[in-house]
PDB file of N, CA, C and O in Angstrom, chain B, residues numbered from 101:
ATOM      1  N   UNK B 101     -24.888  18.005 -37.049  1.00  0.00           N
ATOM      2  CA  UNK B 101     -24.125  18.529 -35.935  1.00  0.00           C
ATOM      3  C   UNK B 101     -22.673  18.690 -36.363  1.00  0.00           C
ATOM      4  O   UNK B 101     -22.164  17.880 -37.138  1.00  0.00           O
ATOM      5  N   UNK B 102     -22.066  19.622 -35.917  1.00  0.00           N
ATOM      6  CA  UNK B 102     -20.700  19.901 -36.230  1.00  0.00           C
ATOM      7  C   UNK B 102     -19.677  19.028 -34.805  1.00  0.00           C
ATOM      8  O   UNK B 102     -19.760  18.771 -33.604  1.00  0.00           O
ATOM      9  N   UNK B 103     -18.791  18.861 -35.937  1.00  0.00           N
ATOM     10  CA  UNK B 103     -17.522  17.839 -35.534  1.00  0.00           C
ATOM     11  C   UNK B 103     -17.046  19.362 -33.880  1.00  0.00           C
ATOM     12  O   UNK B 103     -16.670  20.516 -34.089  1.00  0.00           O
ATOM     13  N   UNK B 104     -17.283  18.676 -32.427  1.00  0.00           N
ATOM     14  CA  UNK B 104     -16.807  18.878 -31.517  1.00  0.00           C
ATOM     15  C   UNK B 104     -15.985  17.982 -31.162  1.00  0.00           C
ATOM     16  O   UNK B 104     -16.240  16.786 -31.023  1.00  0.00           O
ATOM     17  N   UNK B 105     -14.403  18.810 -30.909  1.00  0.00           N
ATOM     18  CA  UNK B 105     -13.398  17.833 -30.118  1.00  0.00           C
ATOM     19  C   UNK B 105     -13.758  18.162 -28.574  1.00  0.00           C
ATOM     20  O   UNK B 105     -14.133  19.233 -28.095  1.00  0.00           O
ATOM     21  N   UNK B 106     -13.574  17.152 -28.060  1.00  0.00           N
ATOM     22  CA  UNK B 106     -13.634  16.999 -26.677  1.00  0.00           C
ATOM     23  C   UNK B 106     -12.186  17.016 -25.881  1.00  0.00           C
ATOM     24  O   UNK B 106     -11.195  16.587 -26.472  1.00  0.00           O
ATOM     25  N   UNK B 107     -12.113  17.360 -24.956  1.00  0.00           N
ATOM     26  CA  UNK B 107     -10.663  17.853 -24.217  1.00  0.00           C
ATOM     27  C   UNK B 107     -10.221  16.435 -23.376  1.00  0.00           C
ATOM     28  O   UNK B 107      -9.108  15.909 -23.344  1.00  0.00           O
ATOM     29  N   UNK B 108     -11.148  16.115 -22.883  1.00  0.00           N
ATOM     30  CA  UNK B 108     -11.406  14.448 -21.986  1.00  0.00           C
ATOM     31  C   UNK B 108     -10.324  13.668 -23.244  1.00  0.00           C
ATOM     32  O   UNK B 108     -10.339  13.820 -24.466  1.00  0.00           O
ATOM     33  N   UNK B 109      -9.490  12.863 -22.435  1.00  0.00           N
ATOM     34  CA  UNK B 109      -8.914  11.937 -23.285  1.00  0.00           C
ATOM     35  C   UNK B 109      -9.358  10.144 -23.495  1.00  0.00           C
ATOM     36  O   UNK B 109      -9.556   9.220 -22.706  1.00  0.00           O
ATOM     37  N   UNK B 110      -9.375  10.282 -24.947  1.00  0.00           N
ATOM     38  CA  UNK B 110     -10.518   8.986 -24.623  1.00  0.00           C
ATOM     39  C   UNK B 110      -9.676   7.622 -23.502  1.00  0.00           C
ATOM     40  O   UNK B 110      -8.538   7.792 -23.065  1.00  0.00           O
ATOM     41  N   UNK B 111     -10.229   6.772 -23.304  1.00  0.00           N
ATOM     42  CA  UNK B 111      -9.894   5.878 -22.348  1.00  0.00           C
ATOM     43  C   UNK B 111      -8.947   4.386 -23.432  1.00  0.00           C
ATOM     44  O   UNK B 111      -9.189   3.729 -24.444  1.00  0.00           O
ATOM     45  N   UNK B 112      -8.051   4.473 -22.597  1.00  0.00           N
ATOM     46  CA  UNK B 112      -7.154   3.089 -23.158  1.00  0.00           C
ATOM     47  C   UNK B 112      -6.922   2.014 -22.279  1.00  0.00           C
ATOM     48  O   UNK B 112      -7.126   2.127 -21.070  1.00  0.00           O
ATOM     49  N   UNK B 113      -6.356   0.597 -22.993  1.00  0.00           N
ATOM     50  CA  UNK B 113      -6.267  -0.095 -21.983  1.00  0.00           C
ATOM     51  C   UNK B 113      -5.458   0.010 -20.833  1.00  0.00           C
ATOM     52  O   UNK B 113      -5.714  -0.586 -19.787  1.00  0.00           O
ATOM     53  N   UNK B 114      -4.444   0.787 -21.008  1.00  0.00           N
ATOM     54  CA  UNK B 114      -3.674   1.012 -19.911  1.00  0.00           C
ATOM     55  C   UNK B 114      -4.195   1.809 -19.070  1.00  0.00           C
ATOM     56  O   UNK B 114      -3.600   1.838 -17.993  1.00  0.00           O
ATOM     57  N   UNK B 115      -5.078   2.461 -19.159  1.00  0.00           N
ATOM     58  CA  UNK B 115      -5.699   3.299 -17.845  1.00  0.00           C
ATOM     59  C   UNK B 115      -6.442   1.983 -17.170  1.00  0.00           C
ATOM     60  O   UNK B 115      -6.609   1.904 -15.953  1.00  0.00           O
ATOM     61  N   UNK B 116      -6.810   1.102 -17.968  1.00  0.00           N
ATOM     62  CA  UNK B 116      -8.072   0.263 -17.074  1.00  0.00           C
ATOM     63  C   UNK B 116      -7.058  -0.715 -16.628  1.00  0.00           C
ATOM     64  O   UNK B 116      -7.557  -1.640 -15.987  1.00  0.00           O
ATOM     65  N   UNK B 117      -6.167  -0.759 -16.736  1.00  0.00           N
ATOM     66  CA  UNK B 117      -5.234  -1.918 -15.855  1.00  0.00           C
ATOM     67  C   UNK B 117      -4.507  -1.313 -14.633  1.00  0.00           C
ATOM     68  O   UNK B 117      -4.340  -1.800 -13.515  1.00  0.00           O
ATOM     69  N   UNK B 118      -4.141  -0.186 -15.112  1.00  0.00           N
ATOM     70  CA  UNK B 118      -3.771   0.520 -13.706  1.00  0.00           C
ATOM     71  C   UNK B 118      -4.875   0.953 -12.612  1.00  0.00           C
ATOM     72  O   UNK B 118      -4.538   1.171 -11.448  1.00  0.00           O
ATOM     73  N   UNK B 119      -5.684   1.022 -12.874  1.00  0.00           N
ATOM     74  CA  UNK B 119      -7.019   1.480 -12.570  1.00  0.00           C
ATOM     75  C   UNK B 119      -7.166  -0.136 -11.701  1.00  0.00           C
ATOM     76  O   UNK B 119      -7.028  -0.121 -10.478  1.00  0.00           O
ATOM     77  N   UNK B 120      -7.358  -1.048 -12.187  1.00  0.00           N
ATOM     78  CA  UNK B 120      -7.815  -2.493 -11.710  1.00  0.00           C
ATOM     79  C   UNK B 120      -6.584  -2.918 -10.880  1.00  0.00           C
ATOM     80  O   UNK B 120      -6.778  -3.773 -10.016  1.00  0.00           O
ATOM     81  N   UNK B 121      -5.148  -2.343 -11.068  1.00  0.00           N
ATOM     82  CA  UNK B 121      -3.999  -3.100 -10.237  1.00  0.00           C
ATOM     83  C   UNK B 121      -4.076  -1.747  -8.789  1.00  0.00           C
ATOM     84  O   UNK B 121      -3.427  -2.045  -7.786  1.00  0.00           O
ATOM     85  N   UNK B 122      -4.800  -0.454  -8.767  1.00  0.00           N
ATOM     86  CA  UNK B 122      -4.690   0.025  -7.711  1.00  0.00           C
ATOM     87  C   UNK B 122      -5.588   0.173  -6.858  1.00  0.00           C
ATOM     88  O   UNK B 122      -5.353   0.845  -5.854  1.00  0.00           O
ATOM     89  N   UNK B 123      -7.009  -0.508  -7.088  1.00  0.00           N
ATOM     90  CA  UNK B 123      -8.128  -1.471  -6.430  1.00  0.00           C
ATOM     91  C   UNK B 123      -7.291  -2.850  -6.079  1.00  0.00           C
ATOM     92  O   UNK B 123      -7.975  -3.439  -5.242  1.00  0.00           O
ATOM     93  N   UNK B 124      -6.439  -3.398  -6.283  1.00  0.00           N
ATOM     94  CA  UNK B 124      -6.109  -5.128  -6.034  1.00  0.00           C
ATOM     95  C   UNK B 124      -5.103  -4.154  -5.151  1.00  0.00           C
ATOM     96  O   UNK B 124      -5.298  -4.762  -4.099  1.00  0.00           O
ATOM     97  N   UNK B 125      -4.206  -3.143  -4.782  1.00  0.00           N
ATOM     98  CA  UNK B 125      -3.059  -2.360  -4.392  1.00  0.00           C
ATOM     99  C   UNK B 125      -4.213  -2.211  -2.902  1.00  0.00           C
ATOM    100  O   UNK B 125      -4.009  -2.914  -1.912  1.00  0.00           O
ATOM    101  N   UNK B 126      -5.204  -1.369  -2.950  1.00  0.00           N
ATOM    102  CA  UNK B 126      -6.169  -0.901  -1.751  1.00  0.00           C
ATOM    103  C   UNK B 126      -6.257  -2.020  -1.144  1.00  0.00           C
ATOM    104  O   UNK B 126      -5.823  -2.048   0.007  1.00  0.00           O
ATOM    105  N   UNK B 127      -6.839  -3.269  -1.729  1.00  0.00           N
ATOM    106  CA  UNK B 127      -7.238  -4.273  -0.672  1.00  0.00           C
ATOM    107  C   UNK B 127      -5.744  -4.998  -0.172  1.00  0.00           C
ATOM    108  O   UNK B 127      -5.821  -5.539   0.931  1.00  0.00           O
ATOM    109  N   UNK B 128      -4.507  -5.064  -0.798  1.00  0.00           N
ATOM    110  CA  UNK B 128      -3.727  -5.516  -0.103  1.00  0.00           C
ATOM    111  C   UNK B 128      -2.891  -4.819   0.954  1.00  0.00           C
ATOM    112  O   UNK B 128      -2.279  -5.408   1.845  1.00  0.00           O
ATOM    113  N   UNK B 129      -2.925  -3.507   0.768  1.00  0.00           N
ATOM    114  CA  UNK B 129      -3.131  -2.521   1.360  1.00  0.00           C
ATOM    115  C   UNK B 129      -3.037  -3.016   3.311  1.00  0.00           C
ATOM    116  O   UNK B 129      -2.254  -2.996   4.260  1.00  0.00           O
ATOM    117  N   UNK B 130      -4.505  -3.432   2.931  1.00  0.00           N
ATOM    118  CA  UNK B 130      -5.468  -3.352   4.298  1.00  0.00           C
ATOM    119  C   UNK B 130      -4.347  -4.523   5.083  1.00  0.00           C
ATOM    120  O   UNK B 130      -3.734  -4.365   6.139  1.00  0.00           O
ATOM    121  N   UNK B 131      -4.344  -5.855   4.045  1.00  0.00           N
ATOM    122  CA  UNK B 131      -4.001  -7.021   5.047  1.00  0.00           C
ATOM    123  C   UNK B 131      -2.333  -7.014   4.917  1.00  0.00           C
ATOM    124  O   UNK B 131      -1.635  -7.690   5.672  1.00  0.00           O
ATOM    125  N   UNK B 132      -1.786  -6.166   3.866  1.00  0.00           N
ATOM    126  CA  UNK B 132       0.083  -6.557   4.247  1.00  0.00           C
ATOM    127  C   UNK B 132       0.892  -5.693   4.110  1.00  0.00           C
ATOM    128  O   UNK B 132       1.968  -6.116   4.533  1.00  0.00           O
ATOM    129  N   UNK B 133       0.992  -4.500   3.676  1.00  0.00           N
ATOM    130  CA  UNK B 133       1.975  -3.117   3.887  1.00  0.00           C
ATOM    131  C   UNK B 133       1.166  -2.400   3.623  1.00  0.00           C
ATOM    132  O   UNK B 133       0.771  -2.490   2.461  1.00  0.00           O
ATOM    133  N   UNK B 134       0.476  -1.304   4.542  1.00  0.00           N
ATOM    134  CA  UNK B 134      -0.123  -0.114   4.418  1.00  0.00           C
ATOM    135  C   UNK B 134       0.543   0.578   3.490  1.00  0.00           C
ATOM    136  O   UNK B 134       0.072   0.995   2.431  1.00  0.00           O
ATOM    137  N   UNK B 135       1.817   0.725   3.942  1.00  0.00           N
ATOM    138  CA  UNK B 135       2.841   2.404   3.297  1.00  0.00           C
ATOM    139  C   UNK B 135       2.926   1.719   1.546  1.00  0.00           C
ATOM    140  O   UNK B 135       2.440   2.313   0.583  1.00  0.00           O
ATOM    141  N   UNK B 136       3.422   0.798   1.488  1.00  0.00           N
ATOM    142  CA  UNK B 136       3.711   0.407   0.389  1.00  0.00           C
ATOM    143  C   UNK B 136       2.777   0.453  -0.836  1.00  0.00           C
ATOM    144  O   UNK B 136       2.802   1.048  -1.913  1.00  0.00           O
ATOM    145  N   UNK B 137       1.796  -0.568  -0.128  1.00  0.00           N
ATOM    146  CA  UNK B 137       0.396  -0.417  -1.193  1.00  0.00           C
ATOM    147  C   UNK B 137      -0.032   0.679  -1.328  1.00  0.00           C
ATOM    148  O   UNK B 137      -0.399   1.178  -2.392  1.00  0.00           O
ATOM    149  N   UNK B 138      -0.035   1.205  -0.216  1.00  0.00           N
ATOM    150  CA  UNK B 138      -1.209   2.119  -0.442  1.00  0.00           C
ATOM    151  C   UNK B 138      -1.122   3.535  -1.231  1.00  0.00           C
ATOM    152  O   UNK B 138      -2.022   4.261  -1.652  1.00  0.00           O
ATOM    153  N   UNK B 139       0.647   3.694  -1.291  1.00  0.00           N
ATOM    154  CA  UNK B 139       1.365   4.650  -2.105  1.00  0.00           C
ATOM    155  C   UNK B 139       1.108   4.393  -3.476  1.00  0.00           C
ATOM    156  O   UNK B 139       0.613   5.167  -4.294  1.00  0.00           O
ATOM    157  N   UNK B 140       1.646   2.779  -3.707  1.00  0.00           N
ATOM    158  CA  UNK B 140       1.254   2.447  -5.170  1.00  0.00           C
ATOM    159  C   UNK B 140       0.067   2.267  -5.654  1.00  0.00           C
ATOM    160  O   UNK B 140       0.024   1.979  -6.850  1.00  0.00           O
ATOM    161  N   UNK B 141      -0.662   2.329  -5.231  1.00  0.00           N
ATOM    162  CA  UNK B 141      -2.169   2.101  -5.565  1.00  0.00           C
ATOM    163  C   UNK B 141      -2.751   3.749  -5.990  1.00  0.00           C
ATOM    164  O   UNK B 141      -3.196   4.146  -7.066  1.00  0.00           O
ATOM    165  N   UNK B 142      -2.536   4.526  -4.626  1.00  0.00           N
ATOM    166  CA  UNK B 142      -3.028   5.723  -4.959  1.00  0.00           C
ATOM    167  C   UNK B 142      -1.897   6.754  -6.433  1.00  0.00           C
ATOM    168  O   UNK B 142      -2.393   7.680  -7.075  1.00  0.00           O
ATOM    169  N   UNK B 143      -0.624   6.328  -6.610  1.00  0.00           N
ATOM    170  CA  UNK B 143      -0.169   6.403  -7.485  1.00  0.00           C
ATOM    171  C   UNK B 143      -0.442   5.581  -8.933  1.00  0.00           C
ATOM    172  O   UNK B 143       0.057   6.161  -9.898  1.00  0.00           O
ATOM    173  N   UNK B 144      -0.891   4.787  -9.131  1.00  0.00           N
ATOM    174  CA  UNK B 144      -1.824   4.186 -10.562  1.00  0.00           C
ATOM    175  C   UNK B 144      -2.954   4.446 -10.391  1.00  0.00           C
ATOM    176  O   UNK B 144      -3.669   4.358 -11.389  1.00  0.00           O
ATOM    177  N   UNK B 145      -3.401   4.741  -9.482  1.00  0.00           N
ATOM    178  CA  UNK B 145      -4.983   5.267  -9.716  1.00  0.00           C
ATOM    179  C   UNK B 145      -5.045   6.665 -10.041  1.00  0.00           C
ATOM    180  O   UNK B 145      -5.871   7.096 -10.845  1.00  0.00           O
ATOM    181  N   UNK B 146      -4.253   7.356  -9.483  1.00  0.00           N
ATOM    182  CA  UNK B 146      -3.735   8.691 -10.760  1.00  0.00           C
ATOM    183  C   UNK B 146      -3.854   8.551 -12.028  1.00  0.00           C
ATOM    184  O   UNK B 146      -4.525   9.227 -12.808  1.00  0.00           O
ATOM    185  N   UNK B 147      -2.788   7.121 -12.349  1.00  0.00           N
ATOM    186  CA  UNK B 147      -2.221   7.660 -13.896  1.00  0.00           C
ATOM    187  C   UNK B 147      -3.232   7.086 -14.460  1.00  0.00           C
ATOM    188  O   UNK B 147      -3.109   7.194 -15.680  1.00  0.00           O
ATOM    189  N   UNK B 148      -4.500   6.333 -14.070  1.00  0.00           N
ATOM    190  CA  UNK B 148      -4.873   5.576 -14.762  1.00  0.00           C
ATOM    191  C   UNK B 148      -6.286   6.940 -14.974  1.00  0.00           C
ATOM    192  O   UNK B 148      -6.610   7.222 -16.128  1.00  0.00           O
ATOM    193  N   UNK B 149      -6.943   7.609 -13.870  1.00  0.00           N
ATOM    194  CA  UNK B 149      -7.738   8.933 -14.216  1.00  0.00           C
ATOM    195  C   UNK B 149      -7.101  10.260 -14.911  1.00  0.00           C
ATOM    196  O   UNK B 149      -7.679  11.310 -15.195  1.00  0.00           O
ATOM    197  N   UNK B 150      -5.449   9.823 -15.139  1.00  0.00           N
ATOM    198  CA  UNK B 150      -4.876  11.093 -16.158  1.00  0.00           C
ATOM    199  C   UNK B 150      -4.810  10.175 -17.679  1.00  0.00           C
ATOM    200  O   UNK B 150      -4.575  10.766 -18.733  1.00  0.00           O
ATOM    201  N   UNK B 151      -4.981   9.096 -17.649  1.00  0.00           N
ATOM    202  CA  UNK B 151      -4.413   8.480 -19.027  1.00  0.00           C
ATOM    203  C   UNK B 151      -6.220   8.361 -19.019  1.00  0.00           C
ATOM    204  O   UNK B 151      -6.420   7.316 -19.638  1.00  0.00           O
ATOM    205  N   UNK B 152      -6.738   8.579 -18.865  1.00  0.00           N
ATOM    206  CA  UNK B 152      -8.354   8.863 -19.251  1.00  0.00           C
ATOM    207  C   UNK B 152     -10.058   7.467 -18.784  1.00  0.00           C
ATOM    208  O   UNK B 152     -11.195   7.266 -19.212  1.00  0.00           O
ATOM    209  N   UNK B 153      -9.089   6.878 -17.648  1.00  0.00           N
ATOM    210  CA  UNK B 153     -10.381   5.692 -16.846  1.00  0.00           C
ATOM    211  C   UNK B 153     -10.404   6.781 -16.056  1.00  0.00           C
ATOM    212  O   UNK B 153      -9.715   6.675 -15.042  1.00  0.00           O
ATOM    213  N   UNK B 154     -11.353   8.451 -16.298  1.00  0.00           N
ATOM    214  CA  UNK B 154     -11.801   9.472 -15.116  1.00  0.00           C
ATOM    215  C   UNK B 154     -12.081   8.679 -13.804  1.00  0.00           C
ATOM    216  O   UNK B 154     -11.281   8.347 -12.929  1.00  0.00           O
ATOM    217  N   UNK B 155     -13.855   8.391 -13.920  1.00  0.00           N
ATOM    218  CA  UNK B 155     -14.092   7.920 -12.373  1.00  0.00           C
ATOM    219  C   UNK B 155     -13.745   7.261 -11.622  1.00  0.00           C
ATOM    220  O   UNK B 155     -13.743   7.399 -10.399  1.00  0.00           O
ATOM    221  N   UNK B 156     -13.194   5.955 -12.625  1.00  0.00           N
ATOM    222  CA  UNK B 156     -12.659   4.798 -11.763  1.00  0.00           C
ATOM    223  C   UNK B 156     -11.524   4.534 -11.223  1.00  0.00           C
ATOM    224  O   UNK B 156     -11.261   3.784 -10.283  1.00  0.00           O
ATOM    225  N   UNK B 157     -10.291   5.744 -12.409  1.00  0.00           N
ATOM    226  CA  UNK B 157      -9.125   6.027 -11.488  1.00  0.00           C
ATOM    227  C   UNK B 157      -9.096   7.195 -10.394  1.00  0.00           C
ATOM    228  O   UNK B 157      -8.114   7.621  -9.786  1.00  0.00           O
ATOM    229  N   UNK B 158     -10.105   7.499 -10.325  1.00  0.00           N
ATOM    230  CA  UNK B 158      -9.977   8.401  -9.011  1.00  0.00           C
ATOM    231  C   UNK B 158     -10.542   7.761  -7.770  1.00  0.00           C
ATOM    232  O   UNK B 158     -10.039   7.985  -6.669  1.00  0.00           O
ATOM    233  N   UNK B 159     -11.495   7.031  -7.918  1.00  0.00           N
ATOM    234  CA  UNK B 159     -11.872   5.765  -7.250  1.00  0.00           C
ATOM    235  C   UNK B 159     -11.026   5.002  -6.484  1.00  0.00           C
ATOM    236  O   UNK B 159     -10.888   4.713  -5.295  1.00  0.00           O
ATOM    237  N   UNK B 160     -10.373   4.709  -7.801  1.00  0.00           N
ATOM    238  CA  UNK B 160      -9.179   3.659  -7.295  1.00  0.00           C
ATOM    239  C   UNK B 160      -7.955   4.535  -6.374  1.00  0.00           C
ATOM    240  O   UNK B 160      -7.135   3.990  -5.634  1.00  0.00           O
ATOM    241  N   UNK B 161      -8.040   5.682  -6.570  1.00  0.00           N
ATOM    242  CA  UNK B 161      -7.098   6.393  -5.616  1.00  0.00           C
ATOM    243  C   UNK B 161      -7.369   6.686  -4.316  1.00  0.00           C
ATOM    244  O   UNK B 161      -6.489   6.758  -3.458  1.00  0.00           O
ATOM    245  N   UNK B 162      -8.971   6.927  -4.036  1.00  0.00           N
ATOM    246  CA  UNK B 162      -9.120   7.216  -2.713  1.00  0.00           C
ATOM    247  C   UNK B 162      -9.099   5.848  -1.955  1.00  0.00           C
ATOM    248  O   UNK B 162      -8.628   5.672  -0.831  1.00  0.00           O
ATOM    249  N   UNK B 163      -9.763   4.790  -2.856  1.00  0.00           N
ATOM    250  CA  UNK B 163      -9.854   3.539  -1.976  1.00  0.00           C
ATOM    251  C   UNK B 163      -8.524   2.816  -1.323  1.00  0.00           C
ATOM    252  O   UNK B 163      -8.443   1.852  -0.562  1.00  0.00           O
ATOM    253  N   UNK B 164      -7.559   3.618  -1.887  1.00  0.00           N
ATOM    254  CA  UNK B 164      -5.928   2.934  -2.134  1.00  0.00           C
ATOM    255  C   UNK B 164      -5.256   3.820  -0.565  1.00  0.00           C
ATOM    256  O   UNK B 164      -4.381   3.439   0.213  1.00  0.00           O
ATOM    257  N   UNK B 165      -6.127   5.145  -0.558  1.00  0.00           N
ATOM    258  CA  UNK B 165      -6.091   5.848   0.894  1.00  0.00           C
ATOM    259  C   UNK B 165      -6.608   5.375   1.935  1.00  0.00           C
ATOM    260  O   UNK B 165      -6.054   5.322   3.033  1.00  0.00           O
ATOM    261  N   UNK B 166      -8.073   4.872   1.580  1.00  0.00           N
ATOM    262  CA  UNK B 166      -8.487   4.553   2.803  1.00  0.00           C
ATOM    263  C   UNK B 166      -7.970   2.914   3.023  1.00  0.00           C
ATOM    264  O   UNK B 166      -8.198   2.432   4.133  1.00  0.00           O
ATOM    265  N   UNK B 167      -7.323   2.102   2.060  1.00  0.00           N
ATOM    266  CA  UNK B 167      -7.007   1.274   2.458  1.00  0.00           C
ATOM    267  C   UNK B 167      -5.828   1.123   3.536  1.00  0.00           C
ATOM    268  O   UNK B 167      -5.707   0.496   4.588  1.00  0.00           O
ATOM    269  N   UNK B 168      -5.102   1.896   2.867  1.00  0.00           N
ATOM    270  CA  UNK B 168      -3.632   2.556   3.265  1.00  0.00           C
ATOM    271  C   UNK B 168      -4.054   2.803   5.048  1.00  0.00           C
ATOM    272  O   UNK B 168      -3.350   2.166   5.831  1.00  0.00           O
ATOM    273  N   UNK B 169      -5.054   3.611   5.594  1.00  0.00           N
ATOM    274  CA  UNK B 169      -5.269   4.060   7.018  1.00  0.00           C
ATOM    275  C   UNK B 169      -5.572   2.721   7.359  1.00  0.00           C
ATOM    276  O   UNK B 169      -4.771   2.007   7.963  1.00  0.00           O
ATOM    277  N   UNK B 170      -6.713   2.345   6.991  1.00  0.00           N
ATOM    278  CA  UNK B 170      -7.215   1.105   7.878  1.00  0.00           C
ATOM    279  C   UNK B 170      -6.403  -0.081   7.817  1.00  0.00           C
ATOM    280  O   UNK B 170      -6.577  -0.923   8.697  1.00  0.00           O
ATOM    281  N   UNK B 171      -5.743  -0.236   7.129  1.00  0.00           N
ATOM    282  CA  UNK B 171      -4.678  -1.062   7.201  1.00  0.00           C
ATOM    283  C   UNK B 171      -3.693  -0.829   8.115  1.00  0.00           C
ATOM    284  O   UNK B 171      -3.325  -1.806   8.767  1.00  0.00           O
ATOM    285  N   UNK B 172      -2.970   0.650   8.407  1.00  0.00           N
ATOM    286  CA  UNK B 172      -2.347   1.221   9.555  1.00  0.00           C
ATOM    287  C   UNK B 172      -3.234   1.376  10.753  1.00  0.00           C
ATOM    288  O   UNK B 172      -2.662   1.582  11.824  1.00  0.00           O
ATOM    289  N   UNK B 173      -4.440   1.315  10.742  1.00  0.00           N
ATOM    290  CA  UNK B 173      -5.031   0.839  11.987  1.00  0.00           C
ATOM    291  C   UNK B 173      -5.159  -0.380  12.631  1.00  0.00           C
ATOM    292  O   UNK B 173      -5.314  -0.518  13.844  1.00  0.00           O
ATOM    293  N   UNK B 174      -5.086  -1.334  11.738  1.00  0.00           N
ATOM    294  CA  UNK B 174      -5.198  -2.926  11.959  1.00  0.00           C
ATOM    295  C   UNK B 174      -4.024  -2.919  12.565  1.00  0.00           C
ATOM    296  O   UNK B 174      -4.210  -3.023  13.777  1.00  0.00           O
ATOM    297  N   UNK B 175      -2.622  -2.828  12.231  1.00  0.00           N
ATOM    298  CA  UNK B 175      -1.120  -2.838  12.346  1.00  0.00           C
ATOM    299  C   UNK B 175      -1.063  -2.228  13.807  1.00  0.00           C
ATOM    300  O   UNK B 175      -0.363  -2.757  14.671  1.00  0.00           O
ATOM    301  N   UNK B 176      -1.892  -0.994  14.077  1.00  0.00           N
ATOM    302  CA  UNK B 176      -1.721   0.059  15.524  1.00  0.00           C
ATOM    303  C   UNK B 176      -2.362  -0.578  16.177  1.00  0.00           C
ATOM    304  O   UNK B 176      -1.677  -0.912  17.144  1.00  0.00           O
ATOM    305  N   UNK B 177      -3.881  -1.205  16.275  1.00  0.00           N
ATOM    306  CA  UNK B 177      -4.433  -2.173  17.403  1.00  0.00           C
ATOM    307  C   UNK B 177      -4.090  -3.566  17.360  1.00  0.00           C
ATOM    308  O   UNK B 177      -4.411  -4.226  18.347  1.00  0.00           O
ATOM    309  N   UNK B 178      -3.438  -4.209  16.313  1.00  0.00           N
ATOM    310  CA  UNK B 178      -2.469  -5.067  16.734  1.00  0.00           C
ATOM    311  C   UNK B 178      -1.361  -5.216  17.520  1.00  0.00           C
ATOM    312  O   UNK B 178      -1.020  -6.171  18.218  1.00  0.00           O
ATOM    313  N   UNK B 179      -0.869  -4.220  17.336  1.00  0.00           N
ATOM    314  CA  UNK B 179       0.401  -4.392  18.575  1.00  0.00           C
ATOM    315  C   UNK B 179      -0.011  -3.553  19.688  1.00  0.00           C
ATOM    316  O   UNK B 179       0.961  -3.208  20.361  1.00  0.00           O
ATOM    317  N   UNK B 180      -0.855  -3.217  20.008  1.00  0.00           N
ATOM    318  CA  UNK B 180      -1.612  -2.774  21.347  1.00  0.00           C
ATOM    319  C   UNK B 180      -1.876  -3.615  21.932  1.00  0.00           C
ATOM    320  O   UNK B 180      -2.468  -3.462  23.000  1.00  0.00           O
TER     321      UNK B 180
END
């Protein structure tokens, strides 16, 4: 078989730590600053599916969204 480069960038450790700190970002998310976490979370879960952890930093980005709402929902029927 002939030598194919692939365009995908292979995966480093720094994608899988950002990747793992914006899953720990989603769940804190939920229980102590929506806006805060949930910005930074869905922001390393970017860099961590552009620096090449694909599924799991995109993963980690939506979960960092939906943490981000339901966390601003907890906060809105709390003070209701």
């Amino acid at each position: 078989m002939a030598n194919m480069h692939s365009t995908a960038r292979p995966r480093s450790n720094a994608a899988r730590i950002c990747t793992i700190l914006a899953f720990i970002f989603a769940v804190l998310a939920v229980f102590l600053s929506p806006l805060l976490f949930g910005v930074a979370g869905l922001v390393l879960g970017i860099v961590g599916a552009v620096l090449g952890d694909k599924p799991l930093g995109w993963y980690a980005a939506i979960a960092s969204v939906v943490g981000a709402l339901v966390g601003a929902l907890l906060v809105a029927a709390l003070l209701n």
